[in-house]
C-alpha positions in Angstrom: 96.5 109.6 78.8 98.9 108.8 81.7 101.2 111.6 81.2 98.1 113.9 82.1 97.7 115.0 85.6 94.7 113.5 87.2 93.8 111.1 84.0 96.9 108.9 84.7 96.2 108.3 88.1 92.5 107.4 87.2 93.9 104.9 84.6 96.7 103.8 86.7 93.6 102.6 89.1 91.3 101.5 86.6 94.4 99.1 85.0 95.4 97.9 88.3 92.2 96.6 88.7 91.7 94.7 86.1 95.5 93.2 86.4 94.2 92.6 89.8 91.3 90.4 88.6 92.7 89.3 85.3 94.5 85.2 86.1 95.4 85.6 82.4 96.2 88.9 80.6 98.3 91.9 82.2 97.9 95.4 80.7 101.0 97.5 80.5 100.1 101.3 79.3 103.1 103.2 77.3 103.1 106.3 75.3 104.1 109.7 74.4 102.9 113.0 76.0 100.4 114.9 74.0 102.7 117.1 71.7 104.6 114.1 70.4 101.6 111.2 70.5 100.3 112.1 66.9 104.2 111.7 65.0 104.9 108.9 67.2 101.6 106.8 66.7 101.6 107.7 62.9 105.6 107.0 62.4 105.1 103.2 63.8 101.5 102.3 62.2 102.9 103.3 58.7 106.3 101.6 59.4 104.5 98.4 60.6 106.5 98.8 63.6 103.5 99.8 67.1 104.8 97.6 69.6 101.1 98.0 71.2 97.5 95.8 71.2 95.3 98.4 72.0 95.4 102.6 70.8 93.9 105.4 72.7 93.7 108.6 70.1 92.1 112.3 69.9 89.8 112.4 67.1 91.9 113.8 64.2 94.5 111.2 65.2 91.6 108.5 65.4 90.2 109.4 61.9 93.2 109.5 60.2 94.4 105.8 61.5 91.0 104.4 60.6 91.6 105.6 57.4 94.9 103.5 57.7 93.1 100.7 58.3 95.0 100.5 62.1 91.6 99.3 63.6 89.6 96.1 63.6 86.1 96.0 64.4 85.1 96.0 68.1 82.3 93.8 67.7 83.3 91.0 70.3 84.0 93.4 73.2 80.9 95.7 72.7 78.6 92.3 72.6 80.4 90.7 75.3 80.0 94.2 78.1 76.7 94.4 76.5 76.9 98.1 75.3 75.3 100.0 72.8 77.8 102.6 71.8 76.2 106.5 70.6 76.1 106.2 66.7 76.5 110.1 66.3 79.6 110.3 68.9 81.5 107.0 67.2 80.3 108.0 63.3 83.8 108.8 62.7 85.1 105.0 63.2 82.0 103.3 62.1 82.1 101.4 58.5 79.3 98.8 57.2 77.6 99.2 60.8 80.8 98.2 62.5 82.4 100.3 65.1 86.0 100.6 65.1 86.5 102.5 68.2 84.4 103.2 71.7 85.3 106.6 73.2 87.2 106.5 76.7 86.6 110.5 76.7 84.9 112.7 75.3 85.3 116.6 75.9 83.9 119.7 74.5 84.9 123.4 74.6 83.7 125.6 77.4 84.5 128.7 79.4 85.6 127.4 82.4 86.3 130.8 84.9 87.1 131.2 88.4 83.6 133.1 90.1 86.3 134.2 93.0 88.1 136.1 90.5 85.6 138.0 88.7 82.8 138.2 91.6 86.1 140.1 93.6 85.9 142.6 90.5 81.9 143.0 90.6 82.0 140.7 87.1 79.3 138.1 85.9 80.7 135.9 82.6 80.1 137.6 79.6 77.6 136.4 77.5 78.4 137.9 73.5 81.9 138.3 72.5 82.3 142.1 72.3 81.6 142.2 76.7 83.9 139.2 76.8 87.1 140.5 75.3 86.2 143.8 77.0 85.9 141.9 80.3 89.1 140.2 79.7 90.9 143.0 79.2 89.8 144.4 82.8 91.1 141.2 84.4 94.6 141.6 83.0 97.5 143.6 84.8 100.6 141.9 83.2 102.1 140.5 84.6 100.3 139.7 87.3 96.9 139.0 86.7 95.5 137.2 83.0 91.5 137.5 81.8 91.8 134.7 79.8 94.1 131.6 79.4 95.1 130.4 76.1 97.5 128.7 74.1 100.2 131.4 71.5 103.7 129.3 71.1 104.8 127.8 67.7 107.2 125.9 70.2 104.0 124.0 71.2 101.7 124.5 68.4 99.6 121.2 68.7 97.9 122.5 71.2 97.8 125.8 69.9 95.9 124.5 67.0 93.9 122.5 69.2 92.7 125.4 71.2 92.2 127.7 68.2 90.3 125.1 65.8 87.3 125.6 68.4 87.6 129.2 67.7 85.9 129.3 64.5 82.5 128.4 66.2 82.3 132.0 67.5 81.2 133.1 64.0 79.5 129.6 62.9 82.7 128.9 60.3 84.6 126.4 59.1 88.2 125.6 58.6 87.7 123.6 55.1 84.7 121.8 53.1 86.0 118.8 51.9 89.2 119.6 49.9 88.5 123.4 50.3 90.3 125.4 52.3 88.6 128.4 53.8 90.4 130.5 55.9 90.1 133.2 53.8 86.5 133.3 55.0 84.7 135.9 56.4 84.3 133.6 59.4 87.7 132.4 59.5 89.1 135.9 59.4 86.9 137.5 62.0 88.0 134.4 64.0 91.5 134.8 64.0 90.9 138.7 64.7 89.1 138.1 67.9 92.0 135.8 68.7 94.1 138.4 68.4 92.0 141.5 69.7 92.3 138.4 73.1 96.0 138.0 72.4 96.9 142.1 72.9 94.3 142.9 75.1 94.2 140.0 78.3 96.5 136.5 77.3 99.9 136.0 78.7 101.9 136.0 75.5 104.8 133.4 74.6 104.2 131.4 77.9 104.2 127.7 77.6 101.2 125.5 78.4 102.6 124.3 81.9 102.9 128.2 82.7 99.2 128.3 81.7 98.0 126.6 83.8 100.2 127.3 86.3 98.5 130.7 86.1 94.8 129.6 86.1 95.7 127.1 88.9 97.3 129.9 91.4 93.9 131.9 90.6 95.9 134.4 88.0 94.4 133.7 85.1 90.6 134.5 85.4 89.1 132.6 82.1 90.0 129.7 79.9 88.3 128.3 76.5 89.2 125.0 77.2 87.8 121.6 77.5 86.4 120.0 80.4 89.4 117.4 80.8 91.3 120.5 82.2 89.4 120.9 85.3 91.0 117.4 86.5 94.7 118.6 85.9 93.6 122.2 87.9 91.8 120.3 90.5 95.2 118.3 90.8 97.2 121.3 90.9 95.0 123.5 93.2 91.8 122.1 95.4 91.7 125.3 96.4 91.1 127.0 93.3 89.1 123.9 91.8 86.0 124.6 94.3 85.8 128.2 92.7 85.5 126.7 89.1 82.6 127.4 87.0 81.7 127.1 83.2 79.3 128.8 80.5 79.1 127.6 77.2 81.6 129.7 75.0 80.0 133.4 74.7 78.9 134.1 71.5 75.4 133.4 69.8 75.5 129.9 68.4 76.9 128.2 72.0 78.5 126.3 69.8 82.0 124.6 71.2 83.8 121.2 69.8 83.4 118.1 71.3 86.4 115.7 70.9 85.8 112.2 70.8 89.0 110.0 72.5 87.8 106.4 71.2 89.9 103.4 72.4 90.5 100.9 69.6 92.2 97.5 69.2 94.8 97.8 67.1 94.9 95.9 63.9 98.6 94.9 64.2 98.1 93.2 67.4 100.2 90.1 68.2 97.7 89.7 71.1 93.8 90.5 70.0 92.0 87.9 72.5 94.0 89.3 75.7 93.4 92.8 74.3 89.4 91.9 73.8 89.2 90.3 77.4 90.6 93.6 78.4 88.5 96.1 76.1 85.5 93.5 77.5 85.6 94.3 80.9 86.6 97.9 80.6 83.6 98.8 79.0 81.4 97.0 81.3 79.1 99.9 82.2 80.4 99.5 86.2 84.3 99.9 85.1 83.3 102.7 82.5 81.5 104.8 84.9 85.0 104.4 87.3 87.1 105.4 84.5 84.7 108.5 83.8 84.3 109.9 87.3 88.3 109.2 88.3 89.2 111.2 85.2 86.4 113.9 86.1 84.6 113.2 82.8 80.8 113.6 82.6 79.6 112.5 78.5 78.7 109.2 78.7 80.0 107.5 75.5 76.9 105.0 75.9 73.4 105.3 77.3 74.1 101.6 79.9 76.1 104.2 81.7 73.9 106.5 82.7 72.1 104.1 84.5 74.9 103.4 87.4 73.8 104.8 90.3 77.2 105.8 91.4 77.6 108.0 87.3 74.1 109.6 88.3 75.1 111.1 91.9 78.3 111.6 90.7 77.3 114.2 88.2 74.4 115.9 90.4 77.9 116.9 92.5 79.9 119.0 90.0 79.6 122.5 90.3 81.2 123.9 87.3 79.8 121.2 85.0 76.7 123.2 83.8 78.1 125.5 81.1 79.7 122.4 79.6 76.8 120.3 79.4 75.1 123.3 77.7 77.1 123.5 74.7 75.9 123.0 70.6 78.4 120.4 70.0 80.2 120.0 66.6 83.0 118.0 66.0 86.5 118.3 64.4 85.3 116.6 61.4 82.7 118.9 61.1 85.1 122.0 60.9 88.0 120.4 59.0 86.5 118.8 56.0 88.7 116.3 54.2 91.7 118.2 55.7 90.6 116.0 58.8 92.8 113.2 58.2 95.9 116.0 57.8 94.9 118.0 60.6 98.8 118.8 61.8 99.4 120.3 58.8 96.6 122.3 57.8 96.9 123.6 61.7 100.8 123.9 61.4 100.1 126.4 57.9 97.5 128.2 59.6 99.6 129.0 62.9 103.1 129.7 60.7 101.1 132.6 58.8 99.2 133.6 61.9 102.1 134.3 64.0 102.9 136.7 61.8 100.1 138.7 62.6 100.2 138.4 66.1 103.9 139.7 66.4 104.8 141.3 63.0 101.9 143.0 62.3 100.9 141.3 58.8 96.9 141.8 58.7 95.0 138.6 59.0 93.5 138.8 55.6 96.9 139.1 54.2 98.5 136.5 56.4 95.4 133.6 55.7 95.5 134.7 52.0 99.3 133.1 52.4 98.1 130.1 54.0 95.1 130.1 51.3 97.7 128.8 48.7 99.7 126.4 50.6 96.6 124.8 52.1 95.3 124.5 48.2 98.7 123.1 47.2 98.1 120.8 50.4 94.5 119.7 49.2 96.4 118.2 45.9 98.3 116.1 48.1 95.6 114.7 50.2 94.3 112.2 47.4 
């Protein structure tokens, strides 16, 4: 979280805070940026070695380290802040009516777009996915000008795979059922076609994600498929640009886009549980919650006790580009990954391998996923 521009400085200010307040516990935050986090945090849990009390994950991350047994139950600190957690958002870390994990973000997949940009080319969002990729393609003039933002390098392929997991929604598919793999899908493959009908047509190919969004913040890049938590590192970048954001839920049929739960969970190795309970207490009083939330320019409240701050409630009445966002069918990773959930890096790093091949060697998808068919089915016999 604190390598992220925007979210660090919103947790910097929510853990000063409570070190101000605190006579007895002080909370230091360490880490790994994004690309690295998953390795790292996997590396150390099965070593025995985390140096840590207290573990902030994304939700294939989360999963899998439940299923390590990483977490104890966060019973005391829900009671003592007087929460009542969503059962369908924290499912995922909740065993024998215990929940193992209370989500410090959650974020779902949108079209965020700059109005500016497309109402200065006589454009509306698209709303079905043939206009869309058509639309996009109007908004590009490499290499000046993008129509849509999105991830493409090997060299930073968890968030490629991020990105492109959400993709599947457009045709109501999934990635696996259980120990199946199914990218040889109909779904799948149409997916990954419409990636790359994108990819040729409007995305700025081999650029790195700082480049990105370097080019949606400087009002280059017209589009994104992103989740919300990127308006906060634009709006950091570029106020300018940030006032012209908008957002429609993703623009095919189902409005379906993935919501990604970030729970915060107290770590089962921890040399220091009642300092990291007094901590996970007060942060998830419904006041310091809401602060967290609006600093980070969040908006799903991870309990209902939130919604009830008066402070949350304006706060949301004054987001403009919030709408398409809230307006989304939400299904979560689990949903699309099956039992591959709890080896998400590399299912996604098998899928992008073979897909790069069709976006710059000219393999067809069907043949390319028909490749990754077998590995993943060699990978499902690992998984246990």
């Amino acid at each position: 979280m604190q390598f992220e521009p925007g979210r660090k400085e919103a947790w910097a200010k929510v853990i000063d805070d409570f070190n101000a307040q605190s006579k007895s516990v002080e909370v230091e935050f360490v880490g790994w940026p994004f690309a690295e986090y998953s390795n790292q945090m996997l590396t150390q849990v099965q070593a025995g070695g985390l140096e840590a009390d207290l573990i902030t994950a994304p939700p294939d991350l989360a999963s899998r380290l439940f299923a390590l047994d990483a977490f104890d139950p966060m019973t005391e600190a829900i009671d003592a802040a007087g929460v009542t957690p969503d059962p369908g958002l924290h499912k995922f870390v909740t065993k024998d009516g215990k929940i193992y994990g209370v989500s410090v973000v959650t974020v779902s997949f949108g079209l965020l777009y700059n109005q500016a940009v497309l109402g200065a080319a006589g454009l509306e969002p698209a709303t079905n996915v043939d206009d869309w990729v058509a639309q996009a393609a109007e908004l590009t003039r490499r290499p000046d000008s993008f129509g849509l933002i999105a991830a493409n390098t090997m060299a930073e392929q968890a968030n490629w795979w991020f990105q492109l997991q959400n993709w599947v929604n457009a045709y109501d598919g999934t990635w696996a059922e259980g120990k199946t793999p199914l990218v040889t899908s109909g779904p799948v493959v149409k997916t990954l076609e419409l990636y790359k009908r994108m990819y040729e047509g409007a995305i700025p190919q081999g650029s790195n994600d700082a480049q990105q969004m370097e080019l949606m913040a400087n009002g280059r890049g017209s589009q994104a498929l992103l989740v919300s938590a990127t308006v906060n590192v634009l709006k950091s970048t570029n106020p300018e640009v940030y006032k012209e954001l908008r957002s429609i839920p993703a623009p095919w049929a189902s409005k379906k886009g993935t919501a990604r739960v970030h729970p915060i969970s107290l770590y089962s190795g921890s040399r220091n549980k009642d300092a990291a309970n007094e901590f996970l207490s007060w942060l998830l009083e419904p006041e310091h919650m809401a602060d967290l939330t609006m600093e980070s320019l969040d908006m799903l409240a991870p309990y209902p006790q939130l919604n009830e701050v008066p402070a949350f409630e304006t706060y949301l009445k004054d987001l403009p580009w919030v709408e398409g966002y809230m307006g989304i069918d939400p299904v979560t990773p689990m949903d699309l990954m099956g039992d591959f959930i709890n080896a998400n890096d590399e299912f996604g790093n098998i899928v992008l391998s073979h897909f790069q091949s069709s976006l710059t060697g000219g393999v067809p998808v069907a043949d390319a996923m028909g490749k990754a068919q077998a590995e993943l089915e060699a990978l499902a016999g690992r998984l246990g």
